[in-house]
N, C-alpha and C positions, 0 to 999 in steps of 0.2 A: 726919816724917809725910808719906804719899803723899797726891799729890792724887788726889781720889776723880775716878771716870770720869765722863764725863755719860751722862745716861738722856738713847736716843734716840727720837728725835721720831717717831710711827709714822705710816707713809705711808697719805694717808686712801684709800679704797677708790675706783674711779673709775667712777661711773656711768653708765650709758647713757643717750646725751643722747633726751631725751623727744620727739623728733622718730623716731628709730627706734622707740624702745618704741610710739608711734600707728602709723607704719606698718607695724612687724609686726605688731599686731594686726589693722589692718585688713584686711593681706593675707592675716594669716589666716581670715579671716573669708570673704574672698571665695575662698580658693582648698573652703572647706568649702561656702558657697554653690552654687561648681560642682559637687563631686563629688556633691551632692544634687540637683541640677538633674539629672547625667548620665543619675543611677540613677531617679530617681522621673520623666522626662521620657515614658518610652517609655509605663509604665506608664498615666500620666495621659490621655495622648493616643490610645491604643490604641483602635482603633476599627476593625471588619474592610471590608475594602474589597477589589474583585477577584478575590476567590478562587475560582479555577479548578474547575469541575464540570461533571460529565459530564451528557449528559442525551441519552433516546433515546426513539425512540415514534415514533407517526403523526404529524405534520408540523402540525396544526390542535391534537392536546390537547399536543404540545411549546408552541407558540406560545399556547396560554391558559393553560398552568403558568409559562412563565417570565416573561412578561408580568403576571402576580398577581404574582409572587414581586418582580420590578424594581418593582410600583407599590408594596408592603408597605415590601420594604427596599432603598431606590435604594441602585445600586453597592455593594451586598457581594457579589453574583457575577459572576463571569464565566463563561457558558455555553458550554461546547464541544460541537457536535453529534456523537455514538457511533452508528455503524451499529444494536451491541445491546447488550443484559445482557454479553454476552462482552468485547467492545470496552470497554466501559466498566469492568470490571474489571480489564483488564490496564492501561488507564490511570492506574487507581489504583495496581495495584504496581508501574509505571512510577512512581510518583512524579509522575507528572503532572498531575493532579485529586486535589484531595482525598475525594470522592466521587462520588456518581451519582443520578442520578431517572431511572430507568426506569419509562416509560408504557406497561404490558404490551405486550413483543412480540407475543407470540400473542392470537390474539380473543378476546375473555374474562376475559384478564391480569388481576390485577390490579397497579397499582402499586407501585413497590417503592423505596427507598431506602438505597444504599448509602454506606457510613460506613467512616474507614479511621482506629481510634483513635489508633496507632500512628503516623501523620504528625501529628495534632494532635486532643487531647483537646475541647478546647473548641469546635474546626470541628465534629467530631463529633455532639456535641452538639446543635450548632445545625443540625446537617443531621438529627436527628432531632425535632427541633422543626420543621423544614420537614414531614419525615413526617406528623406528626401532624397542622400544616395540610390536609395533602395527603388525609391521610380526612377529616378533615372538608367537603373542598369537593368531593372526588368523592361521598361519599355522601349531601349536599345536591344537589348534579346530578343522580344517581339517582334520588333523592325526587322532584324536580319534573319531571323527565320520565315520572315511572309516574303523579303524580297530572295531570301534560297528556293521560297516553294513557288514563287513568280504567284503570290498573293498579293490585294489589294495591303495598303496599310493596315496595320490593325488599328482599333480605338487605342486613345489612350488610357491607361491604368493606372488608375490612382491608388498610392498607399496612405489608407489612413493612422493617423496617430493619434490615438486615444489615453486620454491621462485617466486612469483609473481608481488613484487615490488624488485628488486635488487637493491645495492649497483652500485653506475657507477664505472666502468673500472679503472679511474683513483683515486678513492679513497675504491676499494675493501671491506676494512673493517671498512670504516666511522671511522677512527681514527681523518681525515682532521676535517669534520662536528665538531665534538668534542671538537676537537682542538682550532679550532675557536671562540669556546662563550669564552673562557678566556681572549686572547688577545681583545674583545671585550669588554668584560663588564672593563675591564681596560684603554680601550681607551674611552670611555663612562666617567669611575671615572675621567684621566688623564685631558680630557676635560675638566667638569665642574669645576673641583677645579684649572687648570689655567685661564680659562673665570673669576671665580669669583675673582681671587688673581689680577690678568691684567687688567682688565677692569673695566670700572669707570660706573658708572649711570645702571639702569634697562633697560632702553628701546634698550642699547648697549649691554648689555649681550644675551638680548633678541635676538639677530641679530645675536649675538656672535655665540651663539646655533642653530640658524636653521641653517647659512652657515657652521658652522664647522661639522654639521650632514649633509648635504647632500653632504656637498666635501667629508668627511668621507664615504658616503654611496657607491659612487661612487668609489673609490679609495680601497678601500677593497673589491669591489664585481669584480673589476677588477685583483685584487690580487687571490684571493680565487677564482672566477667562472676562469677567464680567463687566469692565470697562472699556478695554482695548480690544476684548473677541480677538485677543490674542492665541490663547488655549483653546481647545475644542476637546468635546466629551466631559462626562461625570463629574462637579466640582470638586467633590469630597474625596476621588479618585486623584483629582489633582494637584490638592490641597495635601494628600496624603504624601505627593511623591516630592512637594517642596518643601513639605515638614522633613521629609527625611532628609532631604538633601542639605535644605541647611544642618541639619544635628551633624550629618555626616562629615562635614567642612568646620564646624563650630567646636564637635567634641575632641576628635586629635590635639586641635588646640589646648585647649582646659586641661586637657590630659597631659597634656605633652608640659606645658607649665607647672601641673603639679610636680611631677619626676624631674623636671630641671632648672626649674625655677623664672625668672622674668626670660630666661633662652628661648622658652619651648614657644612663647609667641610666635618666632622665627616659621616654625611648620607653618602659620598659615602662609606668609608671602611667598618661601621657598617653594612648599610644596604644590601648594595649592592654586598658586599664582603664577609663576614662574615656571614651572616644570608643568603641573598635570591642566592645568588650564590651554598651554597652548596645542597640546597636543589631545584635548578634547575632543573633535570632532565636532563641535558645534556650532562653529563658521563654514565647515566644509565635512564631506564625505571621507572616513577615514582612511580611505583606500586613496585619498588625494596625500597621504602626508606618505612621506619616503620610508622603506622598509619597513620594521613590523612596529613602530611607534603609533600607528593608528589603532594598532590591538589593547599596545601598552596603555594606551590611557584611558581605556575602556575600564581599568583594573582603579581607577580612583576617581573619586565623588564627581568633576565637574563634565567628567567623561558619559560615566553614567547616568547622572540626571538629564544630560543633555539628550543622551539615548532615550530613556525611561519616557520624558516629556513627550515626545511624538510619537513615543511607542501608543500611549496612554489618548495621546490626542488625536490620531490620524489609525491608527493600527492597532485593534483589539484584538485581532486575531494573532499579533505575533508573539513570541514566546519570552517577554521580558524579563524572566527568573531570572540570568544574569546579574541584569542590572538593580532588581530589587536588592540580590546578596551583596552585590557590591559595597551598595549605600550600607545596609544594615551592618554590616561587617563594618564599616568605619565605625559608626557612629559607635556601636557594642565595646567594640574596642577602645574608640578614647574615655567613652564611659569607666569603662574599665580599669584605664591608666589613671583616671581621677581616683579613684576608690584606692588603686593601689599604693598613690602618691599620699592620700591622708594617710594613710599606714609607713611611710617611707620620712614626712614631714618633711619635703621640697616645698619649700613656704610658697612664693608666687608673690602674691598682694601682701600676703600678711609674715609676719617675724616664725621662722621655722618654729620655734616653740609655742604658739598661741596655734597653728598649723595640726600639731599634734594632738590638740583635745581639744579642737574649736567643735567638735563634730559628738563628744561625749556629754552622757547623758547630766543633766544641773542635778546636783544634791542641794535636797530637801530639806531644811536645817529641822532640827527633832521639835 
């Protein structure tokens, strides 16, 4: 008779010592902390301050309009003086001023306020709520100077508010424009952290990014211009400014993996998401966001595309060299870092050694 086998002893399962289980939780807790801080910060604090407008007229009712307007609401404007109504117009589709208070040119004039909805809905807005001040306090001045000179009434005087660059038809109140940098600068992250996880060598990534930005460019300006008549103006003009934008948001990435390996993902959500996304300017006028971080995020991709797009779609006259070097300067540069990292062999996707000559030329056997 065989000796029967032993039943073996089953090995107990090995738990995570409850020192890690507190601090992953805690960190996650704080890394959710942050990304709510990012998003609801800008929001919160939004408050308009500096915003550039035109103003033009005789020199005494300039100086008792904006003087009311500084005592009502200290530092939400800043007053540029315009020769006229003309001057002050083209500064608007310059890009320059959000709008204008013209104090009738001519003798007689009356008042007028122009509004450019299409740089920003809610500046708009509130420059036709200056309007409305604006009759009210000229045709109380009227009043007490016809009952000083024992005059009848005068008529009433209307100021009109004329929106000079408007909103298109099919996206009334730029909710579309808006809308769009998100699914953008995500399609931008999306890209580069699959380029960099999928694709092996630098000089492939590198290809990776320019074709997956311009079929990208393409395919969403045809989305957004041509379906949703979300964009307005030139396709290929638009097409060109979303091809950049996503390389711009895509290539840091790629780059940034090549030099530190599966880390350099991290630039997209950190940077790109977290930091220069909310301080974009894309939800609101940057002079809504507190001290000089409306300038700041001018300086990276989701800031500047967001600029470029309305530059491009509402305002041809204005001077968007800026925001082109922006984009281009990202993109050049993670380009860049890719090329440098094949030379450096920070693997990414693939084993640092396959990394180093994934990109070199096949010998020919004789």
């Amino acid at each position: 008779m065989s000796a029967s086998t032993p039943t073996p002893t089953p090995t107990p399962t090995p738990h995570t010592p409850i020192g890690r289980v507190l601090g992953l939780s805690v960190g996650l807790a704080a890394i959710v902390a942050v990304i709510v801080l990012a998003f609801a910060w800008p929001s919160v604090t939004a408050e308009p301050h500096d915003l550039p407008v035109a103003v033009s007229g005789p020199a005494e009712a300039v100086t008792a309009v904006t003087d009311a307007l500084d005592k009502k609401q200290p530092d939400v404007f800043a007053f540029d003086d315009v020769a006229d109504r003309d001057a002050a117009v083209t500064a608007i589709e310059k890009r320059e001023v959000y709008g204008a208070i013209v104090l009738g040119d001519a003798p007689g004039a009356a008042p007028e306020v122009l509004t450019s909805s299409a740089a920003n809905l809610s500046v708009s807005q509130l420059l036709t709520q200056v309007g409305a001040a604006l009759e009210t306090q000229v045709n109380a001045q009227a009043a007490a100077a016809a009952a000083a000179a024992g005059a009848p009434a005068p008529d009433h005087i209307t100021v009109a508010v004329t929106d000079v660059v408007p909103l298109a038809d099919t996206d009334p109140r730029g909710t579309g424009l808006t809308a769009a940098m998100f699914p953008l600068v995500m399609g931008g992250m999306i890209g580069g952290i699959a380029i960099a996880i999928a694709v092996i060598g630098a000089m492939r990534r590198v290809l990776a990014v320019v074709v997956y930005s311009a079929v990208g460019g393409v395919v969403l300006t045809g989305i957004l211009a041509g379906w949703f008549g979300v964009l307005q103006g030139d396709f290929w003009v638009q097409s060109a400014v979303i091809a950049l934008a996503l390389s711009a948001i895509a290539a840091p990435i790629t780059g940034a993996v090549a030099l530190l390996g599966r880390a350099g993902i991290a630039v997209g959500p950190v940077i790109m998401m977290l930091f220069a996304n909310p301080i974009s300017g894309a939800a609101m006028p940057r002079e809504f966001l507190p001290g000089i971080w409306g300038q700041v995020g001018q300086w990276f991709p989701p800031g500047a595309a967001a600029n470029l797009l309305r530059d491009v779609s509402y305002f041809p006259q204005a001077d968007a060299s800026f925001s082109w070097l922006v984009l281009a300067g990202w993109t050049v540069g993670g380009l860049l870092l890719s090329v440098l990292g094949h030379f450096r062999t920070a693997g990414g996707a693939e084993p640092d050694a396959l990394a180093a000559h994934e990109d070199d030329p096949v010998a020919v056997p004789a």
